[in-house]
C-alpha positions in Angstrom: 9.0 23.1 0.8 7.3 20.9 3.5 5.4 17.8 3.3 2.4 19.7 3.7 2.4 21.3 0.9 0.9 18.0 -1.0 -2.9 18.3 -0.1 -3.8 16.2 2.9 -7.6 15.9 3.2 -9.6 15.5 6.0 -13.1 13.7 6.8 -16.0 15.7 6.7 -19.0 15.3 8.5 -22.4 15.4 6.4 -25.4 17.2 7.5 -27.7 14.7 9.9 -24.7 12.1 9.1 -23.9 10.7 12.9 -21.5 8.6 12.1 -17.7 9.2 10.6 -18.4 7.3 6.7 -19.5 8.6 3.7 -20.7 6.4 1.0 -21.3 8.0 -2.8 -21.0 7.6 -6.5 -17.7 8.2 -7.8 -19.3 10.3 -10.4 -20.4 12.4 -7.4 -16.7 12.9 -6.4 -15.8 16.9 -6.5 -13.7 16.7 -9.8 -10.4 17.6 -8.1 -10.2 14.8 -6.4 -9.5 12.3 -9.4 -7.3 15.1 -10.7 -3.7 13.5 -11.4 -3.2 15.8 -8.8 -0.9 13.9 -5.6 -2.8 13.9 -2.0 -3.6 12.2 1.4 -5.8 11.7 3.3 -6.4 11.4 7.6 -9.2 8.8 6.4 -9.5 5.1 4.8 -11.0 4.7 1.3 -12.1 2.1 -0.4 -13.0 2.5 -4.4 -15.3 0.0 -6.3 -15.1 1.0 -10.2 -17.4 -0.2 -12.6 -16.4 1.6 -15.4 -13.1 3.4 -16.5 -9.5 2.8 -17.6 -6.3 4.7 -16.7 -3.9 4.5 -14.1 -4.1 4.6 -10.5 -0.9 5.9 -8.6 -0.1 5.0 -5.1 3.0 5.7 -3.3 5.2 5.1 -6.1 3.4 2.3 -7.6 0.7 1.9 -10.6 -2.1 -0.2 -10.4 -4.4 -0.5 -13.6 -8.0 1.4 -13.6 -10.3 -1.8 -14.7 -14.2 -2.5 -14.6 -14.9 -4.5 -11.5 -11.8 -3.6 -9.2 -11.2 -2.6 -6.0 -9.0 0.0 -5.3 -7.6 0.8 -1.3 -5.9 3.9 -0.2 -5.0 4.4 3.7 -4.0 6.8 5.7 -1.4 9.1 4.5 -0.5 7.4 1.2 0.0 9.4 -1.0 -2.1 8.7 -4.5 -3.4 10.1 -7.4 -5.5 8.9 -10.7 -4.6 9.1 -13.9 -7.7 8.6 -15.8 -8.6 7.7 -19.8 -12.1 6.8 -19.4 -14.4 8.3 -17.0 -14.8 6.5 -13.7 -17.9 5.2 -12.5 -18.7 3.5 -9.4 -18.7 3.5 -6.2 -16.3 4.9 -3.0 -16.6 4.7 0.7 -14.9 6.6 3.1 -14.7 6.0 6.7 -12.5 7.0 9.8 -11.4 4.3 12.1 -13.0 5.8 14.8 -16.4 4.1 13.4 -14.7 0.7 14.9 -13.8 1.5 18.0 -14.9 -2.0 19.5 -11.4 -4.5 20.0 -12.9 -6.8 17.6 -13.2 -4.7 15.1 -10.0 -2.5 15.6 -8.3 -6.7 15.3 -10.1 -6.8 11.7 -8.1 -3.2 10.3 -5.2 -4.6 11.8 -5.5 -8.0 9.7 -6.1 -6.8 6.8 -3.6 -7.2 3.9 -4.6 -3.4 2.5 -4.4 -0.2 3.7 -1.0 -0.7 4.8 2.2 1.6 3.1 4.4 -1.1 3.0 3.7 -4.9 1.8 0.4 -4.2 1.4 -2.2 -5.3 -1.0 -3.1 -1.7 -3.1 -5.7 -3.2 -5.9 -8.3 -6.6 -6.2 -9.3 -7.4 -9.7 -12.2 -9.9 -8.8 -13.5 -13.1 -10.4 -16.9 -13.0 -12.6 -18.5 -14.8 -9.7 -17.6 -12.5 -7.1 -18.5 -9.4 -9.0 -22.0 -9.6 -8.4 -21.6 -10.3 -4.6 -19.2 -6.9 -4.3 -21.5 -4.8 -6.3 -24.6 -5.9 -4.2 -22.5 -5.1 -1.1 -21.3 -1.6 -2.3 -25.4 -1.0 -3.6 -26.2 -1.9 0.5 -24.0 0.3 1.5 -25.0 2.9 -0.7 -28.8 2.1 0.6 -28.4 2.0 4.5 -26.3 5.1 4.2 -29.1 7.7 2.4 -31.9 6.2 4.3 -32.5 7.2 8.3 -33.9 3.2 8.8 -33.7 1.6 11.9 -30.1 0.3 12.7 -28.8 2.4 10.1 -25.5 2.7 12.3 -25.4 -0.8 13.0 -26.5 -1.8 9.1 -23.9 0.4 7.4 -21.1 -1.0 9.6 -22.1 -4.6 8.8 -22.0 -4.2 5.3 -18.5 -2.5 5.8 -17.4 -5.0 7.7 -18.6 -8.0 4.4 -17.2 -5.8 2.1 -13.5 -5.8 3.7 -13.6 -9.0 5.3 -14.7 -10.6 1.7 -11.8 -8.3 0.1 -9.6 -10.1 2.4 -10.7 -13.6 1.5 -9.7 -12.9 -1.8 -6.7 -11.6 -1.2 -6.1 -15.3 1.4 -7.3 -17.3 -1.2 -4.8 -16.1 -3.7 -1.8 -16.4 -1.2 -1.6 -18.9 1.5 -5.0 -20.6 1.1 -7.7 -20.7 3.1 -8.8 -20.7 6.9 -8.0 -18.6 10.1 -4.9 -16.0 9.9 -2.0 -18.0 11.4 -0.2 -16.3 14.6 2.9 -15.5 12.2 0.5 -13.4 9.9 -1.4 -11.5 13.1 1.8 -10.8 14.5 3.3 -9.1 11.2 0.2 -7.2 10.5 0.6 -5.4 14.1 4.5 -5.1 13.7 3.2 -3.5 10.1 1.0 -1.0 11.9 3.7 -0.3 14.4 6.3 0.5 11.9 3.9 2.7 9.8 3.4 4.8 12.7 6.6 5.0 14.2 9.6 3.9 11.7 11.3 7.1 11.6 11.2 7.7 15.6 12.0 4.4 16.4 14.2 2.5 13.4 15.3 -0.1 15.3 13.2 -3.4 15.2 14.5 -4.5 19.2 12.1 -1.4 20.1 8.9 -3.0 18.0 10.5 -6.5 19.7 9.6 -4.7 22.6 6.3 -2.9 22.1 4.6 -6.4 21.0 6.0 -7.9 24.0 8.6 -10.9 22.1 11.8 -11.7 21.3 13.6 -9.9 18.9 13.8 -13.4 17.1 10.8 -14.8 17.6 9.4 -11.2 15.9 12.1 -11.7 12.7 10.9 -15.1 12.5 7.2 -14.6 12.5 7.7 -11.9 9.8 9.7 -13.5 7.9 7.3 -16.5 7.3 4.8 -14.5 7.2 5.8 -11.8 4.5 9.4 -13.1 3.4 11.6 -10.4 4.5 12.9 -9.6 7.6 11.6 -7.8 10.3 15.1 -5.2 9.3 14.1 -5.2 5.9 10.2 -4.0 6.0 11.4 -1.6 8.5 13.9 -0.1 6.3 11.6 -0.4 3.3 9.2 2.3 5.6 11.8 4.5 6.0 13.0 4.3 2.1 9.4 5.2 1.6 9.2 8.5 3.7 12.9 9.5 2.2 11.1 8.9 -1.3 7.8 11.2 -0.4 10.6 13.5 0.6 12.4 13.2 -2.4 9.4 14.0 -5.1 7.2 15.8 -3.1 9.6 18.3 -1.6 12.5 20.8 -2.4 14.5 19.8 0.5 18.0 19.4 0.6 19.4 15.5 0.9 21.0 16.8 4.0 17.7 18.3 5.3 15.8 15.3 4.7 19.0 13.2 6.3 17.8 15.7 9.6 14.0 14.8 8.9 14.5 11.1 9.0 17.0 11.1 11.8 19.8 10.1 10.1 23.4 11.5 11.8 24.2 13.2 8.6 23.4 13.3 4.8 26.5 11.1 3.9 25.4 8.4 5.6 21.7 8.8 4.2 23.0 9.2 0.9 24.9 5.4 2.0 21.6 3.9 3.1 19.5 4.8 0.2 21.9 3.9 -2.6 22.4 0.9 -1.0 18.3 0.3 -0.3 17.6 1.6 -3.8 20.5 1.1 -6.0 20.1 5.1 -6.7 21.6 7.8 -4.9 19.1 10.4 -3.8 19.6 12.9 -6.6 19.7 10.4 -8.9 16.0 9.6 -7.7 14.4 12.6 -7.4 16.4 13.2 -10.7 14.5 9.9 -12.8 11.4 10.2 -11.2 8.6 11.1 -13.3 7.8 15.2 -13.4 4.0 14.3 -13.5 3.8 12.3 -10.2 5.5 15.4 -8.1 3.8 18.3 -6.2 1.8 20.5 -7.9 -0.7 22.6 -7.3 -4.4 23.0 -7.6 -4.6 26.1 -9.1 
């Protein structure tokens, strides 16, 4: 069994819809998709609930369903709900192809969510910042249905509020206020480097290379940036992808040694118990039966 056998969802265009987002009620969501059924998707989404309790799984991790939170899944993550109460809210859906200025491509890249690895999966906002996210989610909602003037233009402003206010929540509970430092910007573009090429490239003199420093000055930057080495996040990506591997497959510790380029399953089995403190089987073995493949049937 392949990784494509856990769903992996594409964007859809709507009818008359111009432009690659889609903004709805969660209550208008086809009911498979809160299913505690695992999938992907090729697209970003961002969930505002309102109402609801439960569990929201994301690449190995739980975050609580709560009124008033903001939920972020990225491309390829693999996620799935697990729901007590019925969700209400809101959810937005966009391709990154609806910022295709520099600018705007510099704003994905600094944010602290969307991202598989060190990255910020859940926002429980303060009373006085709920009101300001649901007015910006009932914009959205707005520009979206109506064919207005600038509704291209609106819609991406009030995308562009709701992530960049995300974000100041998420600086104001870490390092404080004030513009991203050049040890942060740096580690969010090694980030999106490794995401994209960790198990063709493990080696972090290559990224060194690609964002044009020193292999130091990129180990240093990270590592006051996010506390770990630049070695360590990039291992933690590939520990990742060995652990989709692991649940979401049948394959063979030796096949999945081949997948992530490893020179042969002993020394894969080395690298995870020593990453994990678990050898493979033991993994796949503990994991939860719930949270692996199944079907839609």
């Amino acid at each position: 069994m392949e990784m494509n056998k856990v769903p992996l969802r594409q964007f859809r265009f709507l009818k008359n819809n111009s432009i690659p987002i889609e903004v709805k009620r969660i209550e208008e969501l086809h009911e498979i998709a809160t299913r505690p059924i695992p999938h992907r998707h090729t697209f970003y989404v961002v969930f505002w609930v309102t109402e609801g309790s439960g569990m929201h799984y994301l690449d190995f991790a739980g975050d609580e369903i709560q009124p008033n939170s903001i939920h972020f899944v990225g491309p390829g993550q693999i996620h799935y709900w697990d729901i007590e109460n019925e969700m209400k809210g809101f959810v937005i859906l966009f391709e990154s192809d609806l910022f295709l200025e520099k600018s705007d491509q510099q704003l994905l890249e600094q944010l602290d969510f969307f991202h598989a690895i060190n990255g910020v999966s859940v926002l429980y906002p303060a009373p006085p910042d709920i009101a300001w996210f649901q007015k910006v989610n009932e914009q959205l909602e707005i520009e979206f249905q109506q064919a207005n003037f600038g509704r291209t233009q609106a819609v991406e402003s009030w995308l562009r509020l709701l992530l960049i206010s995300a974000q100041r929540l998420v600086v104001d509970h870490s390092a404080g206020r004030g513009d991203i430092p050049a040890d942060k910007q740096l580690a969010n573009r090694y980030i999106q480097l490794v995401e994209q090429n960790a198990i063709a490239h493990p080696k972090v003199n290559w990224y060194a290379d690609k964002l044009a420093v020193t292999v130091g000055h990129l180990s240093k930057s990270v590592k006051n940036a996010l506390g770990m080495t630049a070695g360590c996040l990039l291992r933690d990506r590939i520990v990742l992808e060995a652990k989709r591997l692991l649940v979401h497959t049948d394959n063979t510790a030796a096949e999945i040694a081949l997948q992530l380029n490893f020179e042969d399953a002993s020394y894969f089995g080395r690298f995870f118990k020593r990453e994990t403190g678990q050898t493979p089987n033991q993994f796949r073995n503990s994991f939860p039966t719930k949270y692996q493949n199944q079907t839609t049937e």
